[in-house]
N, C-alpha and C positions, 0 to 999 in steps of 0.2 A: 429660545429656539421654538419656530411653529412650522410643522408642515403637515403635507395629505400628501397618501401613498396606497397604493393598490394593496391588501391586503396579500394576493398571494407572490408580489412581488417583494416585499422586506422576506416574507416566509422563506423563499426561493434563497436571496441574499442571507439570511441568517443561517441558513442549513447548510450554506458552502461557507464559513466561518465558525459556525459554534463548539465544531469535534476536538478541538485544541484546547478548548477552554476548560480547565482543569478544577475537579469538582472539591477538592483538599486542596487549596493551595494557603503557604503561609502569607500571602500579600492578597487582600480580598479586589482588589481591585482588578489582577489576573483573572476574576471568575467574569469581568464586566466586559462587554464588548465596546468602542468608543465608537458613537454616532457624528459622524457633522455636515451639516446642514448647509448649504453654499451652493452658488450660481445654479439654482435649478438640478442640483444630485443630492445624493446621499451618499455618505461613503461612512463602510462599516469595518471595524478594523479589531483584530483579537491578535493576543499574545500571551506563549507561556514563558516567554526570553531567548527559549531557543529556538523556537517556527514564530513565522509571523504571516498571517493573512491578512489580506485585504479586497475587497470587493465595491464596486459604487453602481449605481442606479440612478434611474431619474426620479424626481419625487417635486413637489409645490410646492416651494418653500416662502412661506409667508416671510417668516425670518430665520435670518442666520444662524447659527451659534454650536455649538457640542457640547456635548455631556457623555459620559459612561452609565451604561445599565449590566444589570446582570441577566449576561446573554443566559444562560438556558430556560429562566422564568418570564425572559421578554419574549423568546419563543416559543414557550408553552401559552401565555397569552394570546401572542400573534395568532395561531395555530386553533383556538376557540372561538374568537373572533365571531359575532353573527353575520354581518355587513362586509359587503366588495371593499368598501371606501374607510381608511381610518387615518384619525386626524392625532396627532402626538405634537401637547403643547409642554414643554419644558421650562419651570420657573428656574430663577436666579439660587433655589438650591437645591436643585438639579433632580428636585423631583417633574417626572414625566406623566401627565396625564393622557391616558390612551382611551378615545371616543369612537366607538363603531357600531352602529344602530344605537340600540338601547343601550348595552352595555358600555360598563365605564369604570377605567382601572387609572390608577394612582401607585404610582411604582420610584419607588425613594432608589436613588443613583448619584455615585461619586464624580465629585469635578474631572475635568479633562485633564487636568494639571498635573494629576497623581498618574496618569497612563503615560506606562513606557512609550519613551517617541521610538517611530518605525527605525532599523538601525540603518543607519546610512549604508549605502552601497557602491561601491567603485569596482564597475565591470571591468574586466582583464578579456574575458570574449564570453561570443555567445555563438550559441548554434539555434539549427530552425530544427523543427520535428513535429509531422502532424501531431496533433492532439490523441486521437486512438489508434496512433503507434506508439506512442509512449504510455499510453495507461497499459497498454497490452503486453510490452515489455515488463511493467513493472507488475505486475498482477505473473504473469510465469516466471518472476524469479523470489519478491519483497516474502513468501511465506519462507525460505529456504534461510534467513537472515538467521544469526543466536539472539537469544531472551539475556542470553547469562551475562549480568554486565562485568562480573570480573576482567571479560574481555570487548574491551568498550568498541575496539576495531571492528569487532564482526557483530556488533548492536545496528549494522548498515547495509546499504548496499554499494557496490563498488561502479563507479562509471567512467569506463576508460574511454574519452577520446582518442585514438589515434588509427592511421594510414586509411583515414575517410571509413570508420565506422564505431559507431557507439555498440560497445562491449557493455553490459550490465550482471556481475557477480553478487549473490549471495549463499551464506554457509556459513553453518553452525559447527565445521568440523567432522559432522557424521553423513551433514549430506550436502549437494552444492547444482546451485540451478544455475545457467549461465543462459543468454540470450545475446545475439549478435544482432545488429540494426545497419544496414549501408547508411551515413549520410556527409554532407558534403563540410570537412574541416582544414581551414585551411591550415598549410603546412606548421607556424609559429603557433596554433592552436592548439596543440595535443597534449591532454595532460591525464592524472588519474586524482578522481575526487570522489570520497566515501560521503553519502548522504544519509542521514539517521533514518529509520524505519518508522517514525513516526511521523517525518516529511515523506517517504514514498509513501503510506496509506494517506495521508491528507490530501495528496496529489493521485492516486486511485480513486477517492469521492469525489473530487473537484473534477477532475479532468472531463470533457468530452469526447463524441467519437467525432467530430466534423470540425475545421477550423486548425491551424497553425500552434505550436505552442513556441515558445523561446525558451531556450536555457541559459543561462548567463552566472559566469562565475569569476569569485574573487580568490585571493588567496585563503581565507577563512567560511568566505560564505555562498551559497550558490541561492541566486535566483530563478524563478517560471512564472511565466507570465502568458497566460492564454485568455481569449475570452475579456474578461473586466475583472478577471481578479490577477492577484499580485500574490505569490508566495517565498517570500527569504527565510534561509534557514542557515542555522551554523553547520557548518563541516564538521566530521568528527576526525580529530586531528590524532595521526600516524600513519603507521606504513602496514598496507594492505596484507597479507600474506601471499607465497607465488602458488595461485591454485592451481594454473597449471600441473605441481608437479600431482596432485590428488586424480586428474582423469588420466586413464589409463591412455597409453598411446595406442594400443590395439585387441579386443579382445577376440577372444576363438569362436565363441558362438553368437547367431544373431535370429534372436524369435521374434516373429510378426503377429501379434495381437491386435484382437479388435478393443481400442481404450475404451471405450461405455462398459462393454462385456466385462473388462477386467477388474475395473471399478466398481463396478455393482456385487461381484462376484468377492474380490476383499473387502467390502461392506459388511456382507452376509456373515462370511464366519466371521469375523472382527467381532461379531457380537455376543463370541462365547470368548472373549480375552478381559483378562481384569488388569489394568494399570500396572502391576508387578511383572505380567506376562506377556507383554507386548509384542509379541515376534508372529508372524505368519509363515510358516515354510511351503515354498514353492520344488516339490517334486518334477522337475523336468524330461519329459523323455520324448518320442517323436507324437510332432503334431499334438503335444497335452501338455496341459499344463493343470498338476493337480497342488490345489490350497489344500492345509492342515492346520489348523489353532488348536488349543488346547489350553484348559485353565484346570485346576486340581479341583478348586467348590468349583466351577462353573460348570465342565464339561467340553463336548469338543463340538469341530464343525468340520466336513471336507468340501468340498465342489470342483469338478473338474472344467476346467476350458480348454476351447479350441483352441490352436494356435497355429503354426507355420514353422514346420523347424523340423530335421533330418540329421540333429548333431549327436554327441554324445549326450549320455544322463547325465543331469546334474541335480543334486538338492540343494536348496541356499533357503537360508531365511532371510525377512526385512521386517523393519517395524512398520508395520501397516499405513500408521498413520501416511510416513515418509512415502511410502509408495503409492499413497492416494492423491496426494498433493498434487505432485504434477498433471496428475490424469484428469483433475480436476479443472485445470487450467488451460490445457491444451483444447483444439478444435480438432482435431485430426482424428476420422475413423479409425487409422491404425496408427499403432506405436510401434518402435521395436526395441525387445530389451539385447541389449549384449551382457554376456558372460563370457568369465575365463575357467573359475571352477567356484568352489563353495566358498571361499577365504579371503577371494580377490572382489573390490569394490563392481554393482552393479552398474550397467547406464542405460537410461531412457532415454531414445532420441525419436523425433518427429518428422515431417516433411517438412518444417522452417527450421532456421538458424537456431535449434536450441538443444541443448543439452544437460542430463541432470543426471549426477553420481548421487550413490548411498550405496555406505558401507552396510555390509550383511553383520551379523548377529551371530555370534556363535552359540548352537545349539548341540545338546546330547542327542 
């Protein structure tokens, strides 16, 4: 295999493929990305068994052929390079010699033979959705998913098809982001599919803000396809939880916050909380809204905000983290939080389709 390729162009293609490749894995061949060489592309391709990417370019292909390298040290190569122009010739054992100006590397790689082939896919449907409307969606809801894999259900996020709009859930139990999307499905379309949270961040660095994406799914796997890359992933197979019944149907009070201000503001004292003492209590009363932290070694922090609001007091705590999240996400000058009293779950809502619960913290 011989070809020449623009230096920041494999770079560009390596960097949308290399995040999956897993730095411990028992199969070393998993750490390699697979090159191959044909009609005038490149096409670069990684897998940990359960995502799969793929990507192609164009590149001068002297000749044909493929091989596996080990993507993170071909991209730290790629990435020093002195020279625009590098030329990667591949002997018969699958060592790759990479020429760019002066510099010259020799980089031992496994046959193509040993890399998992892409897993077949048979589409059931697909849907259309800009490109940065779906990374948007998933960036306000993918941090809200569970770490904990005891329960493997909520290690995702949830994507309901139905009555012409994509609904997108995740929750960890304590707290829960939802975002609503119109798009057009048709009727025999409508189904509900958990995607692993290691496919929504792979598709949060991939994705673009310009251009079309596709969604397309099977009974076990869903595909996305935008751009020149390809991402298939396995479903994570069960039955969602009904979140519904966790958002309140209606709560008593609703305060108008400026989000930057609020954000910055449980930033500040957050920074007298130790890992044991995670909670922020929000003193509620008209038009204020006063933060409290407190750590025993640390010490304390208060600040008060503006706010927008003529109801009753209320005091509620949250774990900070949780309530920075979303405010981090959102673009909206204001938020508004609703409450019912100190016991009962809070919710953040925006000026778009989105909504996010977290339960409060019981404090002394």
């Amino acid at each position: 295999m011989k070809f020449s390729i623009e230096r920041d162009h494999i770079l560009e293609a390596l960097q949308k493929v290399q995040s999956i490749v897993g730095q411990r894995t028992t199969l070393p061949i998993l750490s390699n990305v697979l090159l191959e060489a044909d009609h005038g592309k490149l096409t670069l391709t990684t897998t940990d068994m359960e995502v799969s990417v793929r990507t192609s370019l164009e590149a001068e292909i002297s000749e044909a052929g493929a091989t596996t390298l080990p993507a993170r040290r071909f991209f730290s190569i790629c990435r020093e390079l002195p020279s625009h122009q590098v030329d990667i010739t591949v002997n018969s054992n699958d060592v790759a010699e990479i020429n760019s100006g002066a510099a010259n590397f020799k980089l031992e790689g496994l046959s193509k033979d040993d890399f998992p082939p892409m897993p077949k896919f048979e589409e059931s449907y697909s849907y259309q959705l800009k490109q940065g409307t779906l990374k948007d969606i998933l960036q306000k809801t993918s941090y809200a998913a569970s770490t904990d894999e005891s329960r493997a259900i909520l290690n995702g996020s949830l994507m309901t098809f139905r009555d012409n709009k994509l609904t997108v859930v995740s929750t960890d139990g304590r707290r829960l982001a939802l975002v609503e999307q119109e798009i057009d499905i048709p009727e025999d379309a409508e189904l509900d599919i958990v995607v692993p949270t290691k496919t929504i961040n792979e598709l949060i660095k991939t994705l673009g803000e310009e251009g079309e994406s596709s969604i397309k799914t099977s009974a076990t796997q869903v595909a996305f396809e935008f751009g020149n890359i390809f991402i298939i992933s396995k479903l994570i197979d069960g039955t969602y939880p009904n979140y519904r019944q966790v958002i309140p149907s209606q709560c008593e009070e609703r305060i108008a916050i400026d989000r930057e201000t609020l954000l910055s503001a449980i930033r500040r004292v957050s920074l007298m909380l130790d890992d044991q003492a995670a909670s922020v209590k929000l003193k509620i009363t008209e038009n204020r809204i006063e933060l409290l932290t407190s750590s025993p070694e640390v010490g304390e922090a208060r600040e008060s905000v503006p706010v927008k609001y003529y109801g009753k007091d209320i005091t509620i705590a949250f774990n900070p983290a949780f309530m920075m999240a979303p405010l981090k996400h959102l673009e909206s000058d204001e938020i508004y939080l609703e409450l019912s009293d100190e016991l009962s779950p809070g919710v953040i809502k925006s000026n778009v389709p989105f909504l996010y619960v977290i339960m409060p913290i019981r404090v002394s």
